[in-house]
C-alpha positions, 0 to 999 in steps of 0.5 A, spaced: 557 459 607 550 458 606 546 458 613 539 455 611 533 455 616 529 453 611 527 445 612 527 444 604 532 448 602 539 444 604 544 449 605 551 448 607 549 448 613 542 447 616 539 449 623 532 448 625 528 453 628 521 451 629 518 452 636 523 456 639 527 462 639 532 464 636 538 463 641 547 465 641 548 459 638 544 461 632 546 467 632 554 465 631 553 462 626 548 466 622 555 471 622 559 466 620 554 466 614 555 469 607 548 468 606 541 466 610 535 462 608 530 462 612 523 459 611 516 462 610 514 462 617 521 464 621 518 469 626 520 477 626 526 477 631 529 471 627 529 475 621 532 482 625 537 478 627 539 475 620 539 481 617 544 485 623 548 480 622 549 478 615 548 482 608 545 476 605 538 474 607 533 470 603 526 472 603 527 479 604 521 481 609 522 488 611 515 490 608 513 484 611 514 486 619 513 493 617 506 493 614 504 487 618 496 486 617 491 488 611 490 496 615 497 497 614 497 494 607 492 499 605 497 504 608 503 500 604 498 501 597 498 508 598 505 510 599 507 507 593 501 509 589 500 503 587 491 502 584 487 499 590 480 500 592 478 507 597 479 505 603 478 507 611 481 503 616 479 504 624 484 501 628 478 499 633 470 500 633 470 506 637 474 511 633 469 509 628 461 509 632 464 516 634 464 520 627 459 515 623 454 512 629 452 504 626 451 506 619 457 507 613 452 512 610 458 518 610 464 512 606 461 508 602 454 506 599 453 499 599 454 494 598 461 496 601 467 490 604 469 489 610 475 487 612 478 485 619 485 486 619 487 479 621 487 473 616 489 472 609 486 468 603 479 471 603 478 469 611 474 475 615 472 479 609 465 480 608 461 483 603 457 488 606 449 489 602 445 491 607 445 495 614 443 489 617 449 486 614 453 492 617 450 491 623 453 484 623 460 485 622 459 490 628 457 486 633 463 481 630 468 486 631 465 488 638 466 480 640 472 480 637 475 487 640 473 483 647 478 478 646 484 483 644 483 483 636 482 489 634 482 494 627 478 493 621 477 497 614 471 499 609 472 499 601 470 500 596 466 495 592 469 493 585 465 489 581 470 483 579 465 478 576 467 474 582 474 472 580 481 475 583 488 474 580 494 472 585 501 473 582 506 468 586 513 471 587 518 467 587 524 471 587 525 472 579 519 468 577 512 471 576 506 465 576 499 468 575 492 464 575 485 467 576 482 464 582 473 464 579 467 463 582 461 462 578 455 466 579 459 472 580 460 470 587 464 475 592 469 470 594 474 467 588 478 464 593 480 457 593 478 455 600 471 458 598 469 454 592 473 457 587 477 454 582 483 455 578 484 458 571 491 459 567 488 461 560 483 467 560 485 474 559 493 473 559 493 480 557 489 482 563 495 477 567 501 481 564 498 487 566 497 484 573 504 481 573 508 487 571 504 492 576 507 487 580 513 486 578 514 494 578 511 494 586 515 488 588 522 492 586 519 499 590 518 494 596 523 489 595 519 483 595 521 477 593 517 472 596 510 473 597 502 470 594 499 478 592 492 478 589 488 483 584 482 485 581 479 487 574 473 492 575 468 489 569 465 497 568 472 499 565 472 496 557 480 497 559 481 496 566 488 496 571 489 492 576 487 493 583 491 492 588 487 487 594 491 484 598 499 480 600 499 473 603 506 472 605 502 465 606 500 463 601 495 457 598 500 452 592 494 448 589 495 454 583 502 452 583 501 445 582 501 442 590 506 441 594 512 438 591 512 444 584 511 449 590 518 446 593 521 446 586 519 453 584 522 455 591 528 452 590 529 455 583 528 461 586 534 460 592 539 458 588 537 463 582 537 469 588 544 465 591 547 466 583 545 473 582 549 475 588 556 472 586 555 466 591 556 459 591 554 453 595 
């Protein structure tokens, strides 16, 4: 049997578990399973208990849960040795004003990022030109520590030309698109005014999905939005490694529906490739 969690993925049996926690009754039927599909924003302890009690579990996010938030990423990055920018991550203000005072001056020149360790797609990242910009994302970070939300990281500034590289992982399928801002702005998001583009430098974008592909079979990551740089000081550059959003955008995907295709194609071909059947 194939248990689905996932809304529109019809499985041989389908159970919802949006809202509440996963109980007995999940539980039972998850061991009956000879696979479980589970949606994008199943939370952590419907995951655990897929995985103890099925050998078959789509998507894997045991790096997910592992190396929650971007600090942990960049601890992630490391450990594989895959290219990022250098980074130091501070798991509250205090650990930083206590070896650098207010000012970044011992890390990094400026201009530097900042990044929070919460958010995704270019949401609490900042570029940070200026002491006066510094002392800004300081006092951000101390708001913040007030409500509970704490840990921040600097890096190393690339210059990228305002444009980022995400590579969509769906299983066995790569799909790459540059997200571009003009003017070489900081953000290439789409959220901030970016916009899509599937033809330039498709060498760069190769590049940029076998580095991918070579990281997602050392994670097992097989279902995620991650995105790269290319620094335009290098006539040959290798990409760097910024960020993984298991939540991801799908307008580069073509919207909505082309998003549910691709994922779909993907279920079955990771449903095939185990020797199951519907």
């Amino acid at each position: 049997m194939i248990l689905s969690f996932h809304p529109i993925y019809e499985g041989n049996k389908n159970i919802i578990c949006a809202g509440r926690k996963p109980d007995a009754s999940d539980l039972k039927e998850i061991r009956k399973a000879k696979a479980v599909i589970l949606p994008q924003g199943c939370s952590e302890e419907l995951y655990r208990m897929a995985v103890e009690h099925c050998p078959h579990v789509f998507p894997n996010y045991h790096t997910r849960f592992l190396y929650p938030g971007k600090l942990n990423q960049a601890s992630l990055f490391s450990f594989h040795k895959v290219l990022f920018p250098g980074t130091r991550t501070f798991s509250h203000l205090e650990s930083f004003l206590k070896d650098n005072g207010e000012s970044p001056g011992k890390l990094f020149d400026f201009p530097f990022v900042f990044k929070f360790d919460w958010g995704g797609e270019g949401d609490f990242v900042f570029l940070v030109r200026s002491q006066t910009d510094f002392a800004g994302v300081l006092h951000r970070a101390e708001k913040y520590e007030k409500t509970g939300q704490k840990g921040f990281l600097l890096q190393k500034f690339i210059p990228c030309g305002g444009r980022s590289l995400r590579v969509v992982v769906i299983h066995d399928q790569l799909i790459s698109y540059w997200r571009t801002n003009q003017g070489n702005a900081f953000y290439g998001n789409l959220k901030n005014g970016g916009v899509i583009d599937f033809d330039s430098d498709p060498d760069l974008q190769e590049a940029g999905k076998e580095a991918v592909k070579s990281f997602c079979a050392q994670t097992n990551i097989n279902l995620a939005g991650l995105d790269l740089i290319f620094s335009q000081e290098e006539k040959d550059p290798t990409p760097f490694f910024i960020e993984i959003n298991y939540f991801f955008g799908r307008r580069g995907l073509g919207g909505s529906e082309s998003y549910y295709s691709l994922l779909i194609r993907g279920i079955e071909s990771w449903i095939k490739t185990r020797g199951l059947n519907l």
